[in-house]
C-alpha positions as CSV (number, residue, x, y, z in Angstrom):
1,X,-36.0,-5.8,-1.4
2,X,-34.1,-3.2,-2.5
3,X,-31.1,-4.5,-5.6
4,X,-28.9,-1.5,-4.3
5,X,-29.5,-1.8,-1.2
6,X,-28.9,-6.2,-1.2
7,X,-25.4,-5.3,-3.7
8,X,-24.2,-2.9,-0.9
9,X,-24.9,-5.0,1.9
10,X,-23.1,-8.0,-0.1
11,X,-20.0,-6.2,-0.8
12,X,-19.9,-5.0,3.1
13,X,-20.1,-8.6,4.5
14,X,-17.2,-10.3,2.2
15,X,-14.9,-7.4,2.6
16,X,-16.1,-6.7,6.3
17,X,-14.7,-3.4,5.9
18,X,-16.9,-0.4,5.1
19,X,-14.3,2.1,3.4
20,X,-13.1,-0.3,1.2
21,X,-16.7,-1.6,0.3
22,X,-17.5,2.4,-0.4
23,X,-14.4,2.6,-2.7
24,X,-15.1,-0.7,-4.7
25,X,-19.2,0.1,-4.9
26,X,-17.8,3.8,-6.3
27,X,-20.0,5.4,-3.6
28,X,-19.0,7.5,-0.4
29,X,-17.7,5.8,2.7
30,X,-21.1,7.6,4.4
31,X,-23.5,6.2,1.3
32,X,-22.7,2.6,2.2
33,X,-23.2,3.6,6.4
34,X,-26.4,5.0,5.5
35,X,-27.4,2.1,3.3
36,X,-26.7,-0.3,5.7
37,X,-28.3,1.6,8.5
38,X,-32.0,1.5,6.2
39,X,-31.6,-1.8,5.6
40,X,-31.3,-2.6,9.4
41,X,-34.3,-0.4,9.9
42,X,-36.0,-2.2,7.3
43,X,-35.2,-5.6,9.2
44,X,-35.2,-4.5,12.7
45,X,-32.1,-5.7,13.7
46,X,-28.3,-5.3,13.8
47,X,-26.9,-6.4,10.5
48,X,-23.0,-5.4,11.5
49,X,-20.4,-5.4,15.0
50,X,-17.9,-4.1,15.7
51,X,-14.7,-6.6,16.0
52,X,-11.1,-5.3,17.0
53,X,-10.7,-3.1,14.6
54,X,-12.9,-4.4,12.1
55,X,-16.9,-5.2,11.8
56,X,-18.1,-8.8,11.8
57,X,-21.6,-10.1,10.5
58,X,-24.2,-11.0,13.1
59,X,-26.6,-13.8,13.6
60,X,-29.0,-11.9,11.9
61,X,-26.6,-10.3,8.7
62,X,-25.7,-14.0,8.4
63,X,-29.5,-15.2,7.4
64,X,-29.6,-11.8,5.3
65,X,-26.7,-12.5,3.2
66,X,-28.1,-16.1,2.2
67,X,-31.2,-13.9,1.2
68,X,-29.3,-11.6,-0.6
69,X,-27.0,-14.1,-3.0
70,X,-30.4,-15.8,-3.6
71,X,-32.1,-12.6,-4.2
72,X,-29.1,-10.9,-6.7
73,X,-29.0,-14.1,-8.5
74,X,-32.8,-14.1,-9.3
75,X,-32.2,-10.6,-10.1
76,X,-29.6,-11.3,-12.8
77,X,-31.4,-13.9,-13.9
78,X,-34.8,-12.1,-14.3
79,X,-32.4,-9.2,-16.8
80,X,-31.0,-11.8,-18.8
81,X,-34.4,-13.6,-19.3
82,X,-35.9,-10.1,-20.3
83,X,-32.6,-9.6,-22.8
84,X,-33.1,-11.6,-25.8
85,X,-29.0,-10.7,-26.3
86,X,-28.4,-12.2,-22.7
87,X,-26.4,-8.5,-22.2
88,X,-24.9,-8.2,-18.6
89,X,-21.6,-9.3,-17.5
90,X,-19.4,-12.5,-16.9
91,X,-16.4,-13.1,-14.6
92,X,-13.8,-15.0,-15.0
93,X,-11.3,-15.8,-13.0
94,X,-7.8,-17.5,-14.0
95,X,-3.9,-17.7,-13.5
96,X,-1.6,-15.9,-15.5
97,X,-0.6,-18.8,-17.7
98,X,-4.0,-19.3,-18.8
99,X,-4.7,-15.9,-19.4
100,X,-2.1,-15.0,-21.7
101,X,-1.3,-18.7,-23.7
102,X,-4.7,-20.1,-23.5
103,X,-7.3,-18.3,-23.0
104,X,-7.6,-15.4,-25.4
105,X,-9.1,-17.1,-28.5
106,X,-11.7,-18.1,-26.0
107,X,-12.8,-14.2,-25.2
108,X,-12.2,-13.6,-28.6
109,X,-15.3,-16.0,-29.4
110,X,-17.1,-15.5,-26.5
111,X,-17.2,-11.6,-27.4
112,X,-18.6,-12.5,-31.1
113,X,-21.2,-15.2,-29.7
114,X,-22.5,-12.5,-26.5
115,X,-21.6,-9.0,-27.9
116,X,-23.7,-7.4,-25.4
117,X,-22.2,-9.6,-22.2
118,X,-19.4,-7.6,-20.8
119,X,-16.9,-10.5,-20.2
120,X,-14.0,-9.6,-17.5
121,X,-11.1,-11.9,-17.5
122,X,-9.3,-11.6,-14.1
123,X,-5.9,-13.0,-13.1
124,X,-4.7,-14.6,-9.5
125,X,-3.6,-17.1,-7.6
126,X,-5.4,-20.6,-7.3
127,X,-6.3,-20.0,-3.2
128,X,-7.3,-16.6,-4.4
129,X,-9.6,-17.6,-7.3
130,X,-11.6,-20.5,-4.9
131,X,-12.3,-17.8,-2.4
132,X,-13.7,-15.6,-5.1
133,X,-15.6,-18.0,-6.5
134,X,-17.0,-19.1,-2.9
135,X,-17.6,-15.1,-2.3
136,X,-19.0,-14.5,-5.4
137,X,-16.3,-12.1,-7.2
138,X,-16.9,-14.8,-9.8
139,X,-18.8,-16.4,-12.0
140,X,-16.4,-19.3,-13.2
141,X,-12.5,-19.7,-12.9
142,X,-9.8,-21.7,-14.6
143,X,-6.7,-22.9,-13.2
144,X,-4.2,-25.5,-12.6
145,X,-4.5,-28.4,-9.9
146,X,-4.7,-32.0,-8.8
147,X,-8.2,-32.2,-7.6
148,X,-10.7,-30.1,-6.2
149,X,-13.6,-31.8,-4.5
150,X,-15.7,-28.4,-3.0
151,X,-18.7,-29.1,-2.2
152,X,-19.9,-25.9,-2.5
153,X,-18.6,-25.9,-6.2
154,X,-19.1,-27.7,-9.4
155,X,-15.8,-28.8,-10.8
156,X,-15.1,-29.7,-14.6
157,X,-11.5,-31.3,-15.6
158,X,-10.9,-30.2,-18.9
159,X,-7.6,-31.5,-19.7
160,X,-4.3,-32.2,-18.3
161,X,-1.4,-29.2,-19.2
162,X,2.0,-30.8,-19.7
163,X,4.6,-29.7,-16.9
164,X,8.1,-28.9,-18.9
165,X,11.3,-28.0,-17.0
166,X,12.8,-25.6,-19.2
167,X,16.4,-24.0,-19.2
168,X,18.7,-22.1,-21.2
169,X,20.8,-24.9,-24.0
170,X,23.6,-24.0,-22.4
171,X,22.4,-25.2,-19.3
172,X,24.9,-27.8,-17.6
173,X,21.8,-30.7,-17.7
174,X,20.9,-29.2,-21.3
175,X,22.5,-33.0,-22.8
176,X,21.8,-34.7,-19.4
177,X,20.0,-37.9,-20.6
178,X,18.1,-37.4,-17.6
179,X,17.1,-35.1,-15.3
180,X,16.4,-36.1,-12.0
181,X,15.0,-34.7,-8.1
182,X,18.3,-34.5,-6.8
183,X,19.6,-32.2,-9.4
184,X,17.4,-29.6,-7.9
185,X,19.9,-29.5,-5.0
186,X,23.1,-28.6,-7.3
187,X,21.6,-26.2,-10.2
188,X,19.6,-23.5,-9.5
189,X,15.8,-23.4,-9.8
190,X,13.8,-20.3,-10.6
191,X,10.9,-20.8,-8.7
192,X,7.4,-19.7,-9.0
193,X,5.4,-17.8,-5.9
194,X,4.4,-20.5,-3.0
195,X,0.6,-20.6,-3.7
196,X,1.3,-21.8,-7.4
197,X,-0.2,-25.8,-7.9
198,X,3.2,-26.2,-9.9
199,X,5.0,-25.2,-7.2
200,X,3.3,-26.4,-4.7
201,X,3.5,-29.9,-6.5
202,X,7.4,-29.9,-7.4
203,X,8.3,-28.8,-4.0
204,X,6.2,-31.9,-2.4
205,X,8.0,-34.4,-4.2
206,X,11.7,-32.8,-3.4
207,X,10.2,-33.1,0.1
208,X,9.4,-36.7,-0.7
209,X,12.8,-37.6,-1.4
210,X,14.5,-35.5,1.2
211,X,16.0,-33.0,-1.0
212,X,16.4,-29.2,-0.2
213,X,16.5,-27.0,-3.8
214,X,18.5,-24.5,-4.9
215,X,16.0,-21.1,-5.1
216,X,17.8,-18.5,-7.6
217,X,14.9,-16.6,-7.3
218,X,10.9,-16.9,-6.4
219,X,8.3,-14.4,-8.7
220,X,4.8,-14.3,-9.4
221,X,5.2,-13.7,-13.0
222,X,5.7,-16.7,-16.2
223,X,7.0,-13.8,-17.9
224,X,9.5,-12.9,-15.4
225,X,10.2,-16.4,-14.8
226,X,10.6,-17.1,-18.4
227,X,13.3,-13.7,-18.7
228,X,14.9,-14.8,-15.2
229,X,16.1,-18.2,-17.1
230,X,16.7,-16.9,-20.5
231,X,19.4,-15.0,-18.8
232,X,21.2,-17.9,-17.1
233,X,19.6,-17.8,-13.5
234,X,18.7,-21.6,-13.6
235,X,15.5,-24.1,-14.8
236,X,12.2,-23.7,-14.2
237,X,9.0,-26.1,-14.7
238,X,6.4,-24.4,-16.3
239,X,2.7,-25.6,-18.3
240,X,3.8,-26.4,-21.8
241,X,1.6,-23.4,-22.8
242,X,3.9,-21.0,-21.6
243,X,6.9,-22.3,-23.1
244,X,5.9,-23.3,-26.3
245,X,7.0,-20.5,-28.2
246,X,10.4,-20.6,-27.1
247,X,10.6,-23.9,-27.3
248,X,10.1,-23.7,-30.8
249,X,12.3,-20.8,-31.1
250,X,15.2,-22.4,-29.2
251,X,15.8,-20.1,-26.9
252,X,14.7,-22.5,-24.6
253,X,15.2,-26.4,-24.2
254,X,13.4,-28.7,-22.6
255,X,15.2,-31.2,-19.9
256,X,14.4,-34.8,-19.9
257,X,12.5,-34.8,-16.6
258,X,9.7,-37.3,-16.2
259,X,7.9,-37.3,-13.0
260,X,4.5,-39.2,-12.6
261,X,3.5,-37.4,-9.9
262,X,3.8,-33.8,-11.6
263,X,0.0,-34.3,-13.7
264,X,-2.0,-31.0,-13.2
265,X,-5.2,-30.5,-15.0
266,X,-7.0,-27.2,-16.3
267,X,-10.3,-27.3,-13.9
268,X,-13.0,-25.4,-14.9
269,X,-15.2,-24.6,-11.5
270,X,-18.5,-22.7,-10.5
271,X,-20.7,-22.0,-7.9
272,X,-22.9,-25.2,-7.4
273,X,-26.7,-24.2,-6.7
274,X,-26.6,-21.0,-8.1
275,X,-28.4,-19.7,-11.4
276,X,-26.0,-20.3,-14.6
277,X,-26.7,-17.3,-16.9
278,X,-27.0,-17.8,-21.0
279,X,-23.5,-16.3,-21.3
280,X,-21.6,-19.0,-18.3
281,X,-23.6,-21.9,-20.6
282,X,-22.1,-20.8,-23.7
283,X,-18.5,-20.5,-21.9
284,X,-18.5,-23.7,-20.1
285,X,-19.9,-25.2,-23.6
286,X,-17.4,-24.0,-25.5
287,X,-14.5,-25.4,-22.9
288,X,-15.9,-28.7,-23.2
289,X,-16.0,-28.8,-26.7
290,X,-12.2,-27.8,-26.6
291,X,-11.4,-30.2,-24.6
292,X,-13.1,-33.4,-26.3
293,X,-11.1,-32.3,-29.2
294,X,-7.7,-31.6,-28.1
């Protein structure tokens, strides 16, 4: 088997679209069609349809790209082996919370511990990160959620991230001595985008007890989120991570809203089955330890 060959074929079958294989490979749109074409050769059979306006994998692509993950893995696994400074690369996928409150000491260690591992730290949402994960655009992610009970993945609860509804200390319910679901109908909520766990998890119980909120605004950004309510657009519940410095500041206060039913926890998760390289041990090590001693 040919590595360049199996990489190209890979990218072709998740994205099932050759152009935009071509432009994330780096090659020409007529590199990846001849590729493909020799590897077909090589096999004898289709690997590729057409579909609409799209391709689709066939029977026989579909047996090939089991190959190929198995194949790519060994590959990887082989370099590392060879590399007594385990160089190569690790992917990590995460939200934006976690990227920019949590996570950076972590790279900051991991870079001294793997100097030749080229570690990538890549921010989306939580549907987005278990498809990548699944599809193989990474190697391990970290996000927020109740549960996640894949089969295809191996999932590690690290620790469960306080959920704070924050507001300006002017806020009207800034001296409430308590904050409760209904008050989500008559003050305004700035509200993160639908396929956030938070979100996702607030919104549920409103449903629950039959309450329609009052949406100022909905953005895919903490940071914009955080700016949208520092200048008097409503509250917004956020991981304690994200809030802690302006908590402490006071430019923001926390309301006194206690909800049983709003526990998230930081899940570590990976491909189950697949090879775990030097670096992945050392990162999923080094999140364990953190947790046991936070």
């Amino acid at each position: 088997m040919d590595e360049t060959l199996m990489r190209t074929f890979r990218e072709t079958a998740r994205l099932l679209n050759i152009t935009r294989a071509a432009e994330a490979l780096g090659y020409a749109q007529s590199s990846v069609t001849a590729q493909i074409r020799k590897l077909e050769a090589e096999y004898g059979v289709p690997l590729f349809e057409r579909s609409g306006r799209g391709i689709r994998l066939t029977p026989g692509g579909r047996q090939l790209l089991a190959f190929a993950d198995r194949f790519l893995d060994l590959a990887e696994e082989s370099k590392q082996a060879v590399s007594a400074e385990s160089a190569g690369s690790l992917r990590i996928g995460t939200i934006e919370s976690m990227a920019a409150f949590v996570l950076p000491p972590y790279v900051r260690r991991m870079k001294e511990s793997f100097p030749q591992t080229e570690l990538l730290l890549q921010t989306s949402g939580e549907d987005e990160l278990l498809q990548g994960i699944l599809q193989g655009e990474y190697d391990a992610a970290l996000f927020l959620e109740r549960k996640c009970s894949d089969p295809d993945l191996v999932t590690i609860p690290l620790w469960e991230e306080p959920l704070v509804l924050v507001a300006r200390p002017d806020h009207p319910l800034a001296d409430a001595p308590e904050v409760v679901p209904g008050d989500f109908a008559g003050h305004a909520w700035v509200a993160p985008e639908r396929s956030c766990a938070y979100r996702g998890a607030l919104a549920g119980l409103l449903a629950d007890c039959g309450i329609r909120p009052q949406i100022s605004c909905e953005l895919g950004s903490v940071e914009a989120i955080k700016r949208c309510v520092l200048h008097g657009l409503g509250m917004a519940l956020l991981p304690r991570c994200a809030v802690e410095a302006e908590l402490a500041g006071g430019q923001l206060r926390a309301l006194p809203f206690s909800q049983p039913e709003l526990r998230l926890y930081v899940l570590l998760v990976y491909p189950a089955g697949r090879w775990v390289s030097r670096a992945l041990e050392g990162f999923i090590a080094m999140m364990r330890e953190s947790a046991a001693t936070s």
